[in-house]
C-alpha positions as CSV (number, residue, x, y, z in Angstrom):
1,X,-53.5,-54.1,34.6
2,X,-50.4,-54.9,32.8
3,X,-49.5,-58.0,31.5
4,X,-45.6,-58.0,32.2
5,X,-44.7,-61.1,34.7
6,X,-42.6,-61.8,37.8
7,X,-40.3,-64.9,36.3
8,X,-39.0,-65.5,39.7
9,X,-40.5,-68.4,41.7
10,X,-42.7,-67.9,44.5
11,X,-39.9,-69.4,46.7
12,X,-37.7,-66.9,45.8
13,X,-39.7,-64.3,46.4
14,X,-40.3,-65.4,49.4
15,X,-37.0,-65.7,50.5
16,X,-36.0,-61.8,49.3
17,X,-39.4,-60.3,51.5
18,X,-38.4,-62.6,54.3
19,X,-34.6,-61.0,53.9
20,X,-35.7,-57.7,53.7
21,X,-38.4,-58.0,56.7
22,X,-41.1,-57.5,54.4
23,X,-44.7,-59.5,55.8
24,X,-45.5,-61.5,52.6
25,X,-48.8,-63.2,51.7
26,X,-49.1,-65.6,48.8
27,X,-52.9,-65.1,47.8
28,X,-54.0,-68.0,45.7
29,X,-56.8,-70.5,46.1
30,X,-54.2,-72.9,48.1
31,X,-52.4,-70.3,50.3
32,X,-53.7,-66.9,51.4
33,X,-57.2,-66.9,49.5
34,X,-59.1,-63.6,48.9
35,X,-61.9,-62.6,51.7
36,X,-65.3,-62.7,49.3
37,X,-67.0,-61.3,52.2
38,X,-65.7,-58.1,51.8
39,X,-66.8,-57.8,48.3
40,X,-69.8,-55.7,47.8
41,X,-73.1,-56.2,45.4
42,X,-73.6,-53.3,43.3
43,X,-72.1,-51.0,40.1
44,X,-69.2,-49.1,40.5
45,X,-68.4,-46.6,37.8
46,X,-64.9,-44.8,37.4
47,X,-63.7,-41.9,35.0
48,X,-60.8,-43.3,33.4
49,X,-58.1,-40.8,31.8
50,X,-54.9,-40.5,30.0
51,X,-52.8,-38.2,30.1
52,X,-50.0,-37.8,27.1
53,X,-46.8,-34.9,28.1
54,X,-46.9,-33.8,24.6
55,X,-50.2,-33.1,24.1
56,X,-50.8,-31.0,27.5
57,X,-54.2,-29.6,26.2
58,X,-56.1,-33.1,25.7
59,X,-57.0,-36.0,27.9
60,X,-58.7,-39.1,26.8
61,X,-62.0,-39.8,28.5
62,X,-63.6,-43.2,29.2
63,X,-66.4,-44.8,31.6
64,X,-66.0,-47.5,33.0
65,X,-69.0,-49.0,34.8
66,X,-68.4,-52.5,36.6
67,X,-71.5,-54.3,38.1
68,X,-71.3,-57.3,40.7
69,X,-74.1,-59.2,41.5
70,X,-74.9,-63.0,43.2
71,X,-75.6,-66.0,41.3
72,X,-75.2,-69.6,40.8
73,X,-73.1,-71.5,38.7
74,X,-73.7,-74.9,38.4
75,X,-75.7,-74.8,42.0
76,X,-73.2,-73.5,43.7
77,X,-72.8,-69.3,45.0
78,X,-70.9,-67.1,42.5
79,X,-70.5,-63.5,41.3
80,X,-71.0,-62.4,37.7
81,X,-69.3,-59.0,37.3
82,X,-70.2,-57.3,34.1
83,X,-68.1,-54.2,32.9
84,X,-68.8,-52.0,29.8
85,X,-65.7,-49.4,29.0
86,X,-67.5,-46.8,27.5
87,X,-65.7,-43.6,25.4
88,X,-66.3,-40.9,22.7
89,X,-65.0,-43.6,20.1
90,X,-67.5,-46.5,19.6
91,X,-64.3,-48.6,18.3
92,X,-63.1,-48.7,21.8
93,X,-66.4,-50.0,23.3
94,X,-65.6,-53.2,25.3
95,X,-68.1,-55.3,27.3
96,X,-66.8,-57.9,29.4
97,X,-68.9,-60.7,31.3
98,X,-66.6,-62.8,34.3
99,X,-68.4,-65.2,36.9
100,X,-66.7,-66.0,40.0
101,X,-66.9,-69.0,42.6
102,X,-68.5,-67.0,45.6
103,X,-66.5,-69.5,48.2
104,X,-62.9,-68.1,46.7
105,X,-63.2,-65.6,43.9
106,X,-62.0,-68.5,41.3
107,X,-62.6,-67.8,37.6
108,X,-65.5,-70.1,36.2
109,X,-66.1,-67.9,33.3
110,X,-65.2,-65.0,30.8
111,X,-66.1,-63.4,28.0
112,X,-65.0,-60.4,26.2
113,X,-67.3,-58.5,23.4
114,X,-65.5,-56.0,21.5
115,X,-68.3,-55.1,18.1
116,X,-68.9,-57.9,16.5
117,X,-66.1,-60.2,17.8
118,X,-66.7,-62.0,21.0
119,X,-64.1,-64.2,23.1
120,X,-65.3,-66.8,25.6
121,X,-64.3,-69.2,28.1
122,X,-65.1,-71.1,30.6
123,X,-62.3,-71.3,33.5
124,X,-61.5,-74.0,36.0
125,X,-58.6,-74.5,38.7
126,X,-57.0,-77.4,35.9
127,X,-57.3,-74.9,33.2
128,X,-59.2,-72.8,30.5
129,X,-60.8,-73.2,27.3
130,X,-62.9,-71.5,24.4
131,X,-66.5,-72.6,25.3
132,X,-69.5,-73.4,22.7
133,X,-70.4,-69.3,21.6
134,X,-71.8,-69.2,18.5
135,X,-68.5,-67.0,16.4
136,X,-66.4,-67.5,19.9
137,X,-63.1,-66.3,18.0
138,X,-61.7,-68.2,21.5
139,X,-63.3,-71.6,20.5
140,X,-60.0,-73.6,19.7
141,X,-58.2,-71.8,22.6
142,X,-57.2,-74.5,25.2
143,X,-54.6,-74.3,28.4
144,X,-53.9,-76.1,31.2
145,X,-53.2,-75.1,34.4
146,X,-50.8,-76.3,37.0
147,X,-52.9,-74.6,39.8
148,X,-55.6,-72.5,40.1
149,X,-55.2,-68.8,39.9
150,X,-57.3,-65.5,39.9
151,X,-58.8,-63.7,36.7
152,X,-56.2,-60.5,36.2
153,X,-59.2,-58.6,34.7
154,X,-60.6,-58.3,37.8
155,X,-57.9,-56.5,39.6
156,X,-60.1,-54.0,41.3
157,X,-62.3,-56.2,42.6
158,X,-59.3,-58.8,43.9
159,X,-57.3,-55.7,45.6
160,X,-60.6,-55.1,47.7
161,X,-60.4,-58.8,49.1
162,X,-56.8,-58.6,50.2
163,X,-55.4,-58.2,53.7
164,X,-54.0,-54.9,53.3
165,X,-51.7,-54.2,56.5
166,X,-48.4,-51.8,56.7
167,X,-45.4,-53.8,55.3
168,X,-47.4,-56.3,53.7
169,X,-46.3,-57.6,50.2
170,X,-48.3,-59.8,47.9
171,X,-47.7,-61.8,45.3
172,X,-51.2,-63.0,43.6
173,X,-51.6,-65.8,41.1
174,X,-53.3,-64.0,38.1
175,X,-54.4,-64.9,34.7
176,X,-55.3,-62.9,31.8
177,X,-57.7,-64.9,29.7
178,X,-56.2,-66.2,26.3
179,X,-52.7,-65.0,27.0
180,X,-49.1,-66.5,27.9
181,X,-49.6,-68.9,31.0
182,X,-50.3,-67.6,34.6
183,X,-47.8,-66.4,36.8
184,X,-47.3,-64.5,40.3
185,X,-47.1,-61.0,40.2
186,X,-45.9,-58.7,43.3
187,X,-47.6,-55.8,45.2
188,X,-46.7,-53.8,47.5
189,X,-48.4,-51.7,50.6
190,X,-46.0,-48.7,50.7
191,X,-47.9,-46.3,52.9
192,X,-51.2,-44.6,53.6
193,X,-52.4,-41.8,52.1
194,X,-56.1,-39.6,53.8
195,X,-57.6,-38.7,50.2
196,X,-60.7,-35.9,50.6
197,X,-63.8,-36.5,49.1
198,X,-66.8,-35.4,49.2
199,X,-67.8,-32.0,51.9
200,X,-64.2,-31.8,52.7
201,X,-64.2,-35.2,54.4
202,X,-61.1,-37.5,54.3
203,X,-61.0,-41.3,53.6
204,X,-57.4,-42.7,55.0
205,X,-56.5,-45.6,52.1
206,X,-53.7,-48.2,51.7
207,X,-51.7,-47.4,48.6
208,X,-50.9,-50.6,47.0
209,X,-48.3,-50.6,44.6
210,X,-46.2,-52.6,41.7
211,X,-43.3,-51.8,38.8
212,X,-42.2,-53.5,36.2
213,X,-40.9,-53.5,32.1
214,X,-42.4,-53.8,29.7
215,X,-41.9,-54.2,25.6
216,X,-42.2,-49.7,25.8
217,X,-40.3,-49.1,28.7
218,X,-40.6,-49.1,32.5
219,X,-44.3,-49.1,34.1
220,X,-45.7,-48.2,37.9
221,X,-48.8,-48.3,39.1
222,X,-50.4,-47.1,42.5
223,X,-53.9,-48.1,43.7
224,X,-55.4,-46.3,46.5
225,X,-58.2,-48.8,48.9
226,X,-59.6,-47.5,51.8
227,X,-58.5,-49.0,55.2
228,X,-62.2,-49.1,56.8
229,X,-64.7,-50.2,53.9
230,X,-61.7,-51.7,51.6
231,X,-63.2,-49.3,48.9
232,X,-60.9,-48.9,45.6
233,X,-61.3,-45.4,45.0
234,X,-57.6,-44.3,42.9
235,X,-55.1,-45.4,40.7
236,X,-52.3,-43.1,38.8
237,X,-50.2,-45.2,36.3
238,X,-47.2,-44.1,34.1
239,X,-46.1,-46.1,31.4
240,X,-44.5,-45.2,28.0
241,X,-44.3,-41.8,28.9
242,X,-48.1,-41.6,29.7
243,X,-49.8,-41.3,32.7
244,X,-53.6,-43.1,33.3
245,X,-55.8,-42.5,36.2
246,X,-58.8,-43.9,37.1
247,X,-60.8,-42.5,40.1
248,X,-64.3,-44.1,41.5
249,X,-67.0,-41.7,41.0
250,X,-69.3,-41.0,44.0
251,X,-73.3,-42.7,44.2
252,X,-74.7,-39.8,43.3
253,X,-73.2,-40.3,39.9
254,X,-76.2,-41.6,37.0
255,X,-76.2,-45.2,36.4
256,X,-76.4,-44.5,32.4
257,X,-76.1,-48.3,31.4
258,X,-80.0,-48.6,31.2
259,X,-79.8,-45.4,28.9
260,X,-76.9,-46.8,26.6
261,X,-78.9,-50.2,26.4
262,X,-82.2,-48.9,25.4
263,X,-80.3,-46.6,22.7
264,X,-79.2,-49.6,20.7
């Protein structure tokens, strides 16, 4: 996630895909929304690496666990998705907690924890605000919205919802919470790609993929999803003369969240 916009309207957009026989699909709540169906309960975790040219003999390491489980919000079906970013450096601990309409994946809540400083908000299709946390350094955030749009922080989970298909493009409404005001942003399906796993087997994926500037230079970013399960298992970014990749570990991997929790 990036938070470089497309400036270009969605007609326009459009009108360039259409031109250049692309299949486009604008995915927000009033177009093409996202298929909740396909999104599965449980924790994902994913090592999470950086890779700096310069420094060929060092990576840095991170965790990231992501859980999704059902709820209610206000009566009604949701997801609440909790993330922790774990790493050997506890100043780069993050926890974030995001609930979700179950109908359409719409934002109804976010929070973000990082030591002592916690951000919060509750979300709505008209717009987003600091909510009543005790210390919310978010509390006298406030901004509305035009139309709804989808919470950027939740990429992953969002790319496993999409129609992927050959030729498609995409251009989602996303937010990211507290920032500069929601826009459209464009991916593309560029290919397939059979990745191996596990006993030599081979998944074939969708590689979704997007570019873009930003203030240190030029960025990509390409996200592999499986075709059958619509399983994110790989990304590879570059950006600033660094390269980050983030691959889904298998099951078998330990759930430590209980371990870290009961440490504190």
């Amino acid at each position: 996630m990036f938070r470089q916009r497309i400036a270009l309207p969605v007609v326009i957009l459009l009108l360039i895909a259409a031109r250049a026989g692309a299949q486009t699909d604008t995915i927000d709540q009033r177009h093409h929304p996202l298929n909740t169906s396909l999104l599965k309960p449980g924790v994902r975790q994913y090592l999470v690496y950086f890779q700096q040219p310069q420094r060929p003999d060092m990576l840095n390491l991170s965790l990231w666990v992501r859980e999704i489980e059902k709820t209610s919000q206000d009566n009604k079906p949701a997801f609440r998705i909790t993330q922790h970013w774990y790493s050997d450096d506890t100043a780069r601990y993050r926890v974030f907690h995001s609930v979700n309409s179950a109908a359409d994946f719409s934002p109804l809540y976010h929070a973000e924890i990082k030591g002592k400083a916690t951000k919060a908000y509750n979300w709505s299709h008209t717009g987003i605000e600091g909510d009543a946390t005790p210390d919310n350094k978010a509390a006298g955030f406030k901004l509305a919205f035009d139309q709804p749009n989808y919470n950027w922080h939740l990429d992953i989970e969002t790319f496993e919802m999409l129609p992927l298909a050959a030729g498609k493009t995409f251009v989602i409404r996303f937010y990211d919470a507290g920032l500069e005001p929601p826009a459209y942003v464009t991916y593309k399906v560029t290919g397939s790609e059979a990745l191996q796993t596990l006993d030599n087997r081979t998944v074939d994926c969708w590689k979704l993929f997007i570019e873009g500037d930003i203030p240190n230079g030029h960025y990509t970013q390409t996200f592999w999803i499986s075709k059958v399960g619509h399983e994110f298992l790989k990304e590879e970014d570059s950006f600033g003369g660094m390269y980050r990749y983030k691959v889904k570990l298998p099951g078998l991997a330990t759930y430590l969240d209980s371990r870290f929790a009961t440490a504190k």
